[in-house]
C-alpha positions in Angstrom: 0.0 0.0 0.0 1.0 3.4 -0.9 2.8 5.4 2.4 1.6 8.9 2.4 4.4 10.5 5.0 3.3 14.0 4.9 0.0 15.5 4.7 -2.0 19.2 4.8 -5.1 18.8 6.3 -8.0 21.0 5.3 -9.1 23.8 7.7 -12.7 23.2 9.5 -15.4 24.7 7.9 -18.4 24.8 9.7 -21.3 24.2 7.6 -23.2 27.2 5.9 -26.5 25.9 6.0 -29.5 26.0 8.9 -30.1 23.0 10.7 -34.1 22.0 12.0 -34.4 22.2 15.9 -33.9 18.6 15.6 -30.5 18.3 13.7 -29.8 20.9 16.2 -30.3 18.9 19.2 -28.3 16.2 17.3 -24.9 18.1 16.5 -24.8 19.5 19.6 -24.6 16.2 21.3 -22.3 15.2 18.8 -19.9 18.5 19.5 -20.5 19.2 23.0 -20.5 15.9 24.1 -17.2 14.3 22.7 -15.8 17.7 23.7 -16.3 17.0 27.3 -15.5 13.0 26.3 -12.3 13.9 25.4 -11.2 16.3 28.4 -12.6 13.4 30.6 -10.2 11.4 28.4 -7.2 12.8 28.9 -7.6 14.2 32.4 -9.1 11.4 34.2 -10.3 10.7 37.8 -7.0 9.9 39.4 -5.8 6.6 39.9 -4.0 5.3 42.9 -0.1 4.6 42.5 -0.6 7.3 39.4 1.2 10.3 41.3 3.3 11.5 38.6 3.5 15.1 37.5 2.8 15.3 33.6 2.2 18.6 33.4 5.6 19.7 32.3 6.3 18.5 28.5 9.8 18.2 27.5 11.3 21.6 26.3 13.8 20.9 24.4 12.4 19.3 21.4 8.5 19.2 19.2 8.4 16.1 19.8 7.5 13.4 22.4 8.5 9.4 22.0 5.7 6.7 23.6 7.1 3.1 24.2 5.1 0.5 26.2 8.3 -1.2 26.6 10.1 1.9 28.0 12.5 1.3 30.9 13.9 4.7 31.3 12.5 8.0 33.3 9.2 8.1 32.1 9.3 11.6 30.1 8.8 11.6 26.7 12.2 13.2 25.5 14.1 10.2 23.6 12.7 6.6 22.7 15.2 5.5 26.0 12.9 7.8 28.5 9.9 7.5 26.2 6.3 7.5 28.0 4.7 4.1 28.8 1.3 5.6 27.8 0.2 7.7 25.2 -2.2 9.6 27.3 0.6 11.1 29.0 2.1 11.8 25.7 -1.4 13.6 25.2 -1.3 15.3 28.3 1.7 16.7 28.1 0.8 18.0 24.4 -2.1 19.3 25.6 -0.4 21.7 28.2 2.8 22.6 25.8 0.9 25.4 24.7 1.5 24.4 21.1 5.2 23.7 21.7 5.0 19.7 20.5 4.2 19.3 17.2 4.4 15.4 16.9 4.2 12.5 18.9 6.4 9.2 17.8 4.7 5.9 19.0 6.5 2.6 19.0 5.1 -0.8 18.4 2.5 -1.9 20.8 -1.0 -2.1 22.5 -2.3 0.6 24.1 -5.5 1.0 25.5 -7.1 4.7 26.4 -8.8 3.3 29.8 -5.7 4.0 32.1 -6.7 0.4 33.6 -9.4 2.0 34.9 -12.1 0.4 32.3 -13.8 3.5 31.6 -15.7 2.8 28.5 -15.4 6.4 28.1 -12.4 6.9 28.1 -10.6 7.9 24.4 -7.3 8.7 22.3 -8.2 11.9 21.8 -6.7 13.6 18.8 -5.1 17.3 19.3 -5.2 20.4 16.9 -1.9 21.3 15.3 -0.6 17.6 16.8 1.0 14.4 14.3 0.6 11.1 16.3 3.0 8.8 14.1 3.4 4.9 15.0 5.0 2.1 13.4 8.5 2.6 15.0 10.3 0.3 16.5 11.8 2.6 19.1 15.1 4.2 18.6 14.7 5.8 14.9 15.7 9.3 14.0 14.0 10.2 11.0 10.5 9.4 10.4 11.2 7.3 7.0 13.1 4.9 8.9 9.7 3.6 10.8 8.3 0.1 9.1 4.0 0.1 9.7 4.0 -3.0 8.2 6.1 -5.0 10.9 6.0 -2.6 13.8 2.1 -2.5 14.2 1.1 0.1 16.5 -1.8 -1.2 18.2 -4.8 1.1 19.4 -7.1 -0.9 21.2 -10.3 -0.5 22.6 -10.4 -4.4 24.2 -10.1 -3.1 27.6 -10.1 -6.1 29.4 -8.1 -7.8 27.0 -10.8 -11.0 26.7 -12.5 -10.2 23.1 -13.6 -13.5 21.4 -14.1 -14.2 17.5 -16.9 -12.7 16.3 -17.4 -10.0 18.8 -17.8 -12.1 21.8 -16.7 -10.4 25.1 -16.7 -7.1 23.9 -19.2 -5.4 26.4 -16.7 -3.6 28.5 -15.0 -2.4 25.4 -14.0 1.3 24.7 -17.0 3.5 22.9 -14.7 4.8 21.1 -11.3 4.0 20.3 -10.3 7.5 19.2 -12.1 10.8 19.0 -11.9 13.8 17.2 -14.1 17.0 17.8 -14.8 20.1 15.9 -11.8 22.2 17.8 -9.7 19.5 16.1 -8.0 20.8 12.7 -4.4 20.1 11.3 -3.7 16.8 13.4 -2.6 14.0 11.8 -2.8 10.1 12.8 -0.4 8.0 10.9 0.5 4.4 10.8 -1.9 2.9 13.3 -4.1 0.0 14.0 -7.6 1.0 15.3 -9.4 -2.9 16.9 -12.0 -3.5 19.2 -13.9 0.0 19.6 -17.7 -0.7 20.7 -19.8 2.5 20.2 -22.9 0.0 21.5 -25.1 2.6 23.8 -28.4 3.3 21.6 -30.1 5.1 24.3 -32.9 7.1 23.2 -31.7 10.5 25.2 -30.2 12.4 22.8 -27.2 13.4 25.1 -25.5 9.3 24.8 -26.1 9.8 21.1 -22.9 10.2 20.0 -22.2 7.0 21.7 -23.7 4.9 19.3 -21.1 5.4 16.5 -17.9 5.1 15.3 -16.4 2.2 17.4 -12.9 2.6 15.8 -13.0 6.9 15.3 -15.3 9.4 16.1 -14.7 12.2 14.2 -17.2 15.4 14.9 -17.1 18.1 13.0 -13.4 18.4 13.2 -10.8 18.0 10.6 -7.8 15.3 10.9 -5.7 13.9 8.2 -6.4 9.8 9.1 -3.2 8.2 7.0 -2.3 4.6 6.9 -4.3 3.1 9.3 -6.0 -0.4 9.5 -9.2 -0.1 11.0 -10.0 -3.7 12.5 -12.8 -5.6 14.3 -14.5 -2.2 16.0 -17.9 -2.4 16.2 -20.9 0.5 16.5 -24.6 0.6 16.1 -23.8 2.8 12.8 -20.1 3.4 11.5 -18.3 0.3 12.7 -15.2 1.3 11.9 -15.3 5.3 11.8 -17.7 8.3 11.7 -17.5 11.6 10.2 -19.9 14.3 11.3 -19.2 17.0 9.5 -15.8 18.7 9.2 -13.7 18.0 6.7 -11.3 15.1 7.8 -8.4 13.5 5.5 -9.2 9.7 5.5 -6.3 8.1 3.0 -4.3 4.7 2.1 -6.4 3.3 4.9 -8.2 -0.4 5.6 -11.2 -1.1 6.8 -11.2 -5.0 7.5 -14.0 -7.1 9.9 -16.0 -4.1 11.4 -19.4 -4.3 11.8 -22.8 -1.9 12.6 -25.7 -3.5 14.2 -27.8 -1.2 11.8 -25.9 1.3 9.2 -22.3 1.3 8.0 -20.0 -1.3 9.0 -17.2 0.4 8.4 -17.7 4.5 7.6 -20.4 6.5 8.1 -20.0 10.0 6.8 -22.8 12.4 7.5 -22.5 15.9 5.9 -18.9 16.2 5.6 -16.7 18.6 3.3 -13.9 16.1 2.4 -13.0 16.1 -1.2 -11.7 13.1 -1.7 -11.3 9.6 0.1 -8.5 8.2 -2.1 -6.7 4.6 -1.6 -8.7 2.6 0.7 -9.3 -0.8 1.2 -12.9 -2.2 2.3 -13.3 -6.0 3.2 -15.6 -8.1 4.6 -17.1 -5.6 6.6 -21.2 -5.9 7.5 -24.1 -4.2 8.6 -27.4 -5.6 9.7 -29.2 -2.8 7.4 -27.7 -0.9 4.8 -24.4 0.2 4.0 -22.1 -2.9 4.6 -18.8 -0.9 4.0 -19.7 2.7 3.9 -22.9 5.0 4.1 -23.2 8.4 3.0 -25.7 11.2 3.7 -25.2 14.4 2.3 -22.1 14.3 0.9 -20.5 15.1 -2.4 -16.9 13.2 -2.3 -15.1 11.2 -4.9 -13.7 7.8 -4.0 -10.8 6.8 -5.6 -8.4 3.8 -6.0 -10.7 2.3 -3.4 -11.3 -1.9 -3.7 -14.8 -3.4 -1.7 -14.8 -7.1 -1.2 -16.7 -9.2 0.8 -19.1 -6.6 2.8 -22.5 -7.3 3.4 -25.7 -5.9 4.1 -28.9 -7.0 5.6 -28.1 -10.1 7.8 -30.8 -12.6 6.4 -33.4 -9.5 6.4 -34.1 -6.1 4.4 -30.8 -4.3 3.6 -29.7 -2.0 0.8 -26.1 -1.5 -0.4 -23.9 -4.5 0.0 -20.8 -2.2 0.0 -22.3 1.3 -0.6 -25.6 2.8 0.5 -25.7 6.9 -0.5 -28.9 8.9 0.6 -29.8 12.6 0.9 -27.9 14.0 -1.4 -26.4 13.1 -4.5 -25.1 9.7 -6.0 -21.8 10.1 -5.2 -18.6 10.5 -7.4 -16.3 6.8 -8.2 -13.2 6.7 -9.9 -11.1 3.7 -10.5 -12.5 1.4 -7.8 -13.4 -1.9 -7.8 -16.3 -3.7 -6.4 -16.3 -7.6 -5.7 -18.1 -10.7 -4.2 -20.2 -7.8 -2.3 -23.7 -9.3 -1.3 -27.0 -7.2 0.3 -30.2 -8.8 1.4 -32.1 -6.5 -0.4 -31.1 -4.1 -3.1 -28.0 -3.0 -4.8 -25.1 -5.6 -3.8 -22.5 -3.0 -4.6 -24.0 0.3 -4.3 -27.9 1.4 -3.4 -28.7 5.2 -4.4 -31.2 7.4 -4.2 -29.8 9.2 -7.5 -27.4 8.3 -10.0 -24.0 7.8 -9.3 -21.5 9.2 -11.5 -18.8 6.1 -12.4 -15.3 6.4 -14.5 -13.0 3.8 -15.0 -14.4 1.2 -12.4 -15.0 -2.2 -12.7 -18.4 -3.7 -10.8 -18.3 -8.1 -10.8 -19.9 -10.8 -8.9 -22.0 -8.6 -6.8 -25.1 -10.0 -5.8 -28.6 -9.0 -4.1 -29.8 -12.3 -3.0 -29.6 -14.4 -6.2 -29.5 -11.9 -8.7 -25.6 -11.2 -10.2 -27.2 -8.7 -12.9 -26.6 -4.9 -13.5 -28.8 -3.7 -10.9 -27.6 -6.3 -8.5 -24.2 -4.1 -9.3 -26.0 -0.8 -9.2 -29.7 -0.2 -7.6 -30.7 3.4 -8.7 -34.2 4.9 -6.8 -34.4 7.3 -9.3 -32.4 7.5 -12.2 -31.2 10.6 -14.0 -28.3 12.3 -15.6 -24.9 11.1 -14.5 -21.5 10.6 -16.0 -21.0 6.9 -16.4 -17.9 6.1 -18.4 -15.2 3.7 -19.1 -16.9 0.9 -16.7 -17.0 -2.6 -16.8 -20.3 -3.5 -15.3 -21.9 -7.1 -15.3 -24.6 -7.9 -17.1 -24.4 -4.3 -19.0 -26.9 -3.2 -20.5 -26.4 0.3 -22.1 -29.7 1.7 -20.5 -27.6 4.3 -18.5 -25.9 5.6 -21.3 -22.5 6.4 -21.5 -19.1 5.3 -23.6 -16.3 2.9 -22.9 -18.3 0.3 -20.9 -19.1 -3.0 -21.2 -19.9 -5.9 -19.6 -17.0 -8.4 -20.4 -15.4 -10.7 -17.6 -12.7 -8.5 -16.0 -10.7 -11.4 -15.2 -9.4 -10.9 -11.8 -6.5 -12.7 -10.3 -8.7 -14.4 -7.7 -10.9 -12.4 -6.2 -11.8 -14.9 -2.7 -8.4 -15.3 -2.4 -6.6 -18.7 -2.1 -9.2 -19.3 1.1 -11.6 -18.9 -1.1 -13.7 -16.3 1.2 -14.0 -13.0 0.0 -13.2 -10.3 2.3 -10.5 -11.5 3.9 -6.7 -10.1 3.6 -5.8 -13.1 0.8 -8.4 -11.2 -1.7 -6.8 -10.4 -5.2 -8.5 -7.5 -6.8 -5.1 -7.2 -9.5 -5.9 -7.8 -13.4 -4.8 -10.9 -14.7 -3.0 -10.7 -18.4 -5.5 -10.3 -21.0 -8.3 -8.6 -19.3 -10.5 -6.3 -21.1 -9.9 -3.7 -18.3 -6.5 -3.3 -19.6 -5.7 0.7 -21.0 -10.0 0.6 -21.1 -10.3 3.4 -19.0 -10.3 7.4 -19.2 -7.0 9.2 -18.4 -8.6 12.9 -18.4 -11.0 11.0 -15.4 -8.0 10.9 -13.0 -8.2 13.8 -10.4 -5.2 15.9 -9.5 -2.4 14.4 -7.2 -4.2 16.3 -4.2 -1.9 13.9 -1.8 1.6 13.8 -3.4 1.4 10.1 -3.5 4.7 9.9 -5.0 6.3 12.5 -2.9 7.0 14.5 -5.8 5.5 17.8 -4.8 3.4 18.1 -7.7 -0.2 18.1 -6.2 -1.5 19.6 -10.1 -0.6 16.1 -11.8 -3.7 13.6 -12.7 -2.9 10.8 -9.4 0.2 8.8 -10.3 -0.1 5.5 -8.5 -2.8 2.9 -7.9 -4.0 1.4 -4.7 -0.4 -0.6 -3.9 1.8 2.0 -5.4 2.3 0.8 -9.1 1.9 3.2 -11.3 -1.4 4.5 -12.1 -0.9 4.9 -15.8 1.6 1.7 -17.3 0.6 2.2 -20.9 -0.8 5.2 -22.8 -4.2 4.8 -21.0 -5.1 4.2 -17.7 -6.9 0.9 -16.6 -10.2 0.3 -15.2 -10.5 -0.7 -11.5 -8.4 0.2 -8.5 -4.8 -1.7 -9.4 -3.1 -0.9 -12.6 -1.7 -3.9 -14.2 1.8 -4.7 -13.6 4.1 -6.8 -15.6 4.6 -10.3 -14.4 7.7 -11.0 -11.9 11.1 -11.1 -14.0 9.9 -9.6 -17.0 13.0 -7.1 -16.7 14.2 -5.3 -20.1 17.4 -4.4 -20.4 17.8 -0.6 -21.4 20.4 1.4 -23.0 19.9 5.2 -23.5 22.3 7.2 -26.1 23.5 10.0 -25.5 25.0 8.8 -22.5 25.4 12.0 -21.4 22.1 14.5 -22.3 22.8 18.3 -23.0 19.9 20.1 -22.1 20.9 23.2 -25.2 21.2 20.5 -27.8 19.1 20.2 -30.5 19.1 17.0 -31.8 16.1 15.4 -32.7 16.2 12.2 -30.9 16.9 9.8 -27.7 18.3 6.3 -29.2 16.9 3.5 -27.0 17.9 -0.1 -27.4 16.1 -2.4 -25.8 16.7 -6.1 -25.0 14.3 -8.6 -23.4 14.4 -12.4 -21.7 13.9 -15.5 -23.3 11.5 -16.6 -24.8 10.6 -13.1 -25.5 11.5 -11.7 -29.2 11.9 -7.7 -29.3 10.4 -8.4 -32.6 7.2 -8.7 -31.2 7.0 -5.5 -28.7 4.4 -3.4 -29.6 6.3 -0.2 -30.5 3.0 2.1 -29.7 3.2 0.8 -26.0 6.6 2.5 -25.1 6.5 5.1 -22.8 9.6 7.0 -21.3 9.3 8.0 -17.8 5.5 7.2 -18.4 5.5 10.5 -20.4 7.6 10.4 -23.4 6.0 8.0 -26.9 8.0 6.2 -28.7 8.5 7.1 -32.3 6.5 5.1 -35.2 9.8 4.9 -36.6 12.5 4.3 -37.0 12.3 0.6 -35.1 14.6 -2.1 -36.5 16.2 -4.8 -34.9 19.9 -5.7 -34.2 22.5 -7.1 -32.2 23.8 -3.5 -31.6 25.6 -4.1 -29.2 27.4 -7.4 -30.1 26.2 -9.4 -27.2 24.7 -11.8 -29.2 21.1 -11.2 -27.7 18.5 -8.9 -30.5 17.8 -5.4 -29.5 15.2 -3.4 -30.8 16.2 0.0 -31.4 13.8 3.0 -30.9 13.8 6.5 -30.9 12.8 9.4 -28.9 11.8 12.8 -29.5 14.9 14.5 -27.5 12.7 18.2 -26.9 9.9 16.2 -24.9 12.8 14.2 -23.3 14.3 17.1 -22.4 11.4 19.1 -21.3 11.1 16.3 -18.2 14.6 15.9 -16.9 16.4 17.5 -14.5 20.0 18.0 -14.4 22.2 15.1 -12.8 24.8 13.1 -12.7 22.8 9.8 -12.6 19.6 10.6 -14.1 17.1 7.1 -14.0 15.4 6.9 -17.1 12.7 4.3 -17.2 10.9 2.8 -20.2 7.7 0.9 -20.6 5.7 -1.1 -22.6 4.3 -4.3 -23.8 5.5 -7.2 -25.7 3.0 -9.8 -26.9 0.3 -8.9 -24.4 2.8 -8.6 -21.6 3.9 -5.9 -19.6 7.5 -5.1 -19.0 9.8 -1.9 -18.1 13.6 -1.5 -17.6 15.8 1.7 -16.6 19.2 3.0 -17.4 20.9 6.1 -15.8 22.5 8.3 -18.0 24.1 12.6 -16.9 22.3 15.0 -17.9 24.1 18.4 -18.2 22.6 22.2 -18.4 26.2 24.3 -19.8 26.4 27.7 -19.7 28.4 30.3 -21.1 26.4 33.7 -19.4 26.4 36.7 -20.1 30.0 38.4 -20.6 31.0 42.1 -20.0 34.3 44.2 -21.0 35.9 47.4 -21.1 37.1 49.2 -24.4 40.6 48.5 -25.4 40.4 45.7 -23.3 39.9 41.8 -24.6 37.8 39.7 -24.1 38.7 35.8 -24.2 36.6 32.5 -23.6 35.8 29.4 -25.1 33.0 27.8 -25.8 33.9 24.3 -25.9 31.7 23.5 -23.0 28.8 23.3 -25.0 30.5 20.6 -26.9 29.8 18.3 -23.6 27.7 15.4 -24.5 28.7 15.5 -27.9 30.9 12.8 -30.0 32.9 12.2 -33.0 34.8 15.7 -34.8 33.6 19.0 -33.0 33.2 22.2 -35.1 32.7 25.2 -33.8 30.4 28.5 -35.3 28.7 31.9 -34.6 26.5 34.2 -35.3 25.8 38.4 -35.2 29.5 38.0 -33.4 30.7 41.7 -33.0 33.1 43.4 -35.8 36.7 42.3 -35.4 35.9 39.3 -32.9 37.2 35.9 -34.2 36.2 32.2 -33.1 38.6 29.4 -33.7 36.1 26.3 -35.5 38.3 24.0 -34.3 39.2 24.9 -30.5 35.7 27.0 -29.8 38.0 30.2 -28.6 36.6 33.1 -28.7 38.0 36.4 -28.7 37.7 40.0 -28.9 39.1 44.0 -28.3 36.8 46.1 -28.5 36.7 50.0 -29.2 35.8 52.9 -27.5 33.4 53.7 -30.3 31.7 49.5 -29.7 30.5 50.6 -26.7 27.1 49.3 -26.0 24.9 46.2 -25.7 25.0 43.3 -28.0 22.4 41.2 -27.6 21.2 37.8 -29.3 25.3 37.2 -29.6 25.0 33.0 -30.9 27.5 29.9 -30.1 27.4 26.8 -31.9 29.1 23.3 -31.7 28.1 20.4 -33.9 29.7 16.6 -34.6 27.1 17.2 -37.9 24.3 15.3 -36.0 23.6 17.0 -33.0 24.0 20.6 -32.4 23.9 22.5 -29.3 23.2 26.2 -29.2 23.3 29.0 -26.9 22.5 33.2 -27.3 23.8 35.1 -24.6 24.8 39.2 -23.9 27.9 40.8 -24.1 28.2 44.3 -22.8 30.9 47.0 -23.6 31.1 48.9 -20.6 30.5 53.3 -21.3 33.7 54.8 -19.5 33.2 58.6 -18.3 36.2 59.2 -20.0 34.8 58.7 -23.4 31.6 59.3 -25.5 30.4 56.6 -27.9 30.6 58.2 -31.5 27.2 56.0 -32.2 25.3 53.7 -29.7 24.4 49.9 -31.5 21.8 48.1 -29.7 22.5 43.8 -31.6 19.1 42.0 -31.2 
């Protein structure tokens, strides 16, 4: 899965439309009350044998270290004194005044209680605050943490006794982590959420808020949630998390085994600003009404690179939306997500809507609403309209809703109920398998920007470069349909050779030679010339494409060409510049990289005094270039010379020169390539003598 390090959460915005006397009531006790939760929280009753003083944070650094393995003083300064606790880590974060900016967490189980077993109790999230885990305890930079094997466990089991399938979960934590509307520009990262219980349905409206979001509560405020696994938390409605308004960040997260006794197994957003939800996983999550993965009221987000398998909806009676149930507002916006082996008891076993949804590039299969596998088994629409629906693939298609690019062909997925033949479960393989007719099927201009950086680039204006586990998001010349781009098959590994092995960025030539070779029993003959792609921007030429043992290895190459002003129009200067190519060779994906230099000369501009020479060479703009060097200019000043074959230059001017000379020209050529540069030269005005005429050279 795709690590997103660093994040901007969006500002709270509180929403700009009256509420009834009812709603009202409703997000009060939704505000107020986790407000009050959360102080409660973090400054509990006090327990005996608890006399520490935390109100002190360490001043001599942003940020505090939390090990539940910590030996040393108990403070939070280094991973050797680090807190046992991250409630004291909140404390003391709390009281800085705004002085610790981030909280490091090492592997673990922590629980919010204090061993107190308030069910009350909460992880309580902290404006202007990051709460990284995933360390192991001891790193210095934050890229140096591993999620994957040092999980970070945020647990709301609070007697430690929770069975399979929920058993033993009554003392359990309403909430395993809160969030409230004070709450903007925090940041949890690299977590896992288990074993919240947001159980209390009582009808006074002040314990409302305690009947959702076992894993997160999140209301009204605005947190980036980043890379964490949501697991087995529980919740009348929004198993896993709830969003009441604000506009929280929820991205590269999974959502695995939660469950709602009514709506939302695993993320109920109500009335919400977010933009987008981008690279989540949903699976085998369940609701006993509607919404087995998410529900959605009043909200106008895109999903993106998100994959549903194996949630359900409706528990043997009514429910609507295996995965997906969107009411009150409008049908919601999907883009490159896949929906599989979802199943309702009721209507729509992917997605139930009161109006049409708009889909790009998705791919719906094997869905089911009690027996029925057909396109509104996908797709249940109350009342259809106008919508975008494009690029899909969509079982049992029917072309009623319109639209170009779909169809409803097998997508052929690499096994979709996993090897334990359950879908929903962590073995589930969403990936394309070769051949499928979701291949480059989809619609590049559908891709939103890179809002997140996924690939740390710092270009946040590019169309999203990487699918749900990383790969990148466009392989070919058109994106794929469904949340995972298809990658080439394991040891399918071209070997590349670029020419010019050193790039000027001033030259002119007209092409980038690339010769590529591939394993047996592969024949560059075959590679599908169209399907090349340099740095996944850059086409290959038509032609010239011949192949060759160029380089005498005895293995065929198959020499391309690139156009070098696009080439250079993406690279960056460098000494070892990794240039990657792409494509496909008899219905198989493959890529290979060489590193070349890439050089930027410069002559600049140049300045001189009458009656005083002036002396360079240009011979640097040679660099790069092979084979016999001339050299050339042009509009060079009267009485200058340059020597073709050694690129000196030189020249005395005269008092009477004086002036600007603009648009002066170098050249050096081997008669293939050229490389070209204008610059300035200035003949400085002396007070001791007046120009008999002033010439301006353009």
């Amino acid at each position: 899965m795709v690590r997103l390090e660093v994040l901007s959460p969006r500002t709270c915005e509180w929403p700009a439309q009256e509420r009834t006397a009812t709603m009202s009531r409703r997000y009060y006790a939704d505000l107020i009350l986790p407000s009050l939760l959360c102080v409660l929280a973090i400054f509990p009753r006090p327990v005996v044998g608890a006399g520490r003083d935390l109100a002190r944070a360490p001043s001599a650094s942003l940020r505090l270290f939390v090990d539940a393995d910590a030996t040393g003083a108990n403070s939070g300064a280094t991973w050797t004194d680090a807190y046992r606790d991250l409630q004291d880590a909140l404390v003391a974060a709390r009281r800085s005044g705004g002085t610790i900016r981030e909280i490091w967490v090492a592997a673990g189980t922590y629980r919010p209680d204090r061993r107190t077993g308030n069910r009350t109790a909460s992880f309580c999230l902290l404006s202007g605050v990051a709460i990284y885990g995933g360390f192991a305890g001891g790193e210095t930079h934050l890229a140096q943490r591993n999620i994957e094997t040092n999980e970070t466990l945020l647990s709301g089991d609070l007697a430690g006794n929770d069975g399979p399938g929920f058993t033993n979960n009554g003392e359990n934590s309403y909430h395993v982590v809160m969030s409230t509307g004070t709450v903007t520009r925090a940041v949890l990262d690299g977590f896992t959420i288990a074993s919240g219980n947001a159980n209390d349905e009582s009808s006074a409206w002040w314990m409302y808020a305690h009947g959702f979001g076992g894993g997160l509560l999140n209301s009204h405020g605005s947190p980036s949630v980043v890379n964490v696994t949501f697991r087995h938390n529980a919740a009348a409605k929004g198993g896993g998390m709830c969003n009441w308004g604000g506009a929280p960040v929820v991205a590269n997260c999974t959502f695995i085994g939660n469950a709602a006794l009514r709506h939302a197994g695993a993320l109920l957003n109500e009335g919400t600003d977010t933009e987008f939800f981008c690279n989540l996983k949903f699976f085998g999550n369940t609701a006993g009404s509607i919404g087995g993965a998410i529900w959605n009221s009043e909200i106008s987000a895109a999903f993106v690179n998100c994959a549903f398998s194996g949630n359900t909806a409706g528990g043997g009676g009514w429910g609507g939306g295996g995965a997906v149930w969107n009411v009150a507002g409008d049908g919601g916006t999907w883009i490159n997500c896949t929906f599989s082996g979802n199943e309702v008891f009721g209507l729509g076993g992917a997605i139930l809507t009161d109006f049409m949804p708009n889909l790009v590039n998705c791919i719906f299969w094997n869905n089911h609403d009690g027996n029925n596998a057909g396109e509104t088994a996908q797709i249940h629409v109350y009342i259809p309209g106008a919508a975008v629906i494009e690029h899909n693939c969509i079982q049992g298609w029917t072309g009623a809703w319109g639209g170009s690019g779909n169809f409803g062909l097998d997508p052929r997925l690499a096994d979709a109920d996993g090897p334990d033949g359950v879908a929903g479960t962590f073995d589930d393989d969403l990936r394309l398998r070769p051949g499928s007719p979701c291949q480059d099927a989809g619609d590049n201009a559908a891709l939103p920007r890179d809002g997140f950086d996924l690939d740390g680039d710092g270009d946040t204006t590019e169309p999203i470069p990487l699918d749900l586990v990383g790969n990148p998001r466009t392989v070919n010349r058109t994106v794929d349909m469904g949340a995972y781009e298809y990658a080439p098959p394991a040891g399918l590994h071209a070997h590349i050779r670029i020419l010019p092995r050193t790039l000027n960025l001033k030259s002119r030539g007209r092409w980038i030679t690339c010769y590529i070779e591939l394993p047996e029993p592969h024949n560059v003959g075959d590679i599908d010339v169209g399907s090349l792609l340099l740095n996944d921007r850059v086409h290959a030429a038509a032609r010239p494409a011949t192949v060759g043992d160029y380089d005498g290895d005895g293995i065929p190459d198959l020499m391309v060409k690139f156009p070098r002003h696009e080439v250079i129009a993406i690279l960056g200067v460098g000494e070892r510049v990794e240039i990657t190519i792409t494509g496909q060779v008899a219905g198989n994906a493959f890529q290979g990289s060489d590193l070349i230099r890439v050089i930027n000369p410069g002559l600049g501009p140049k300045s001189v005094a009458p009656g005083q020479r002036l002396e360079f060479s240009i011979a640097c703009l040679a660099e790069g270039l092979t084979g016999r060097i001339s050299y050339s200019g042009e509009n060079l000043p009267a009485g200058s010379t340059l020597d073709a074959r050694t690129g000196q230059f030189s020249w005395t001017p005269t008092p009477e020169q004086a002036g600007v000379y603009q648009g002066v020209v170098f050249q050096a050529t081997n008669g293939l390539d050229e490389v070209v540069e204008s610059i300035t030269i200035t003949v400085e005005i002396t007070t001791n003598v007046r120009p008999a005429t002033w010439t301006l050279y353009r």
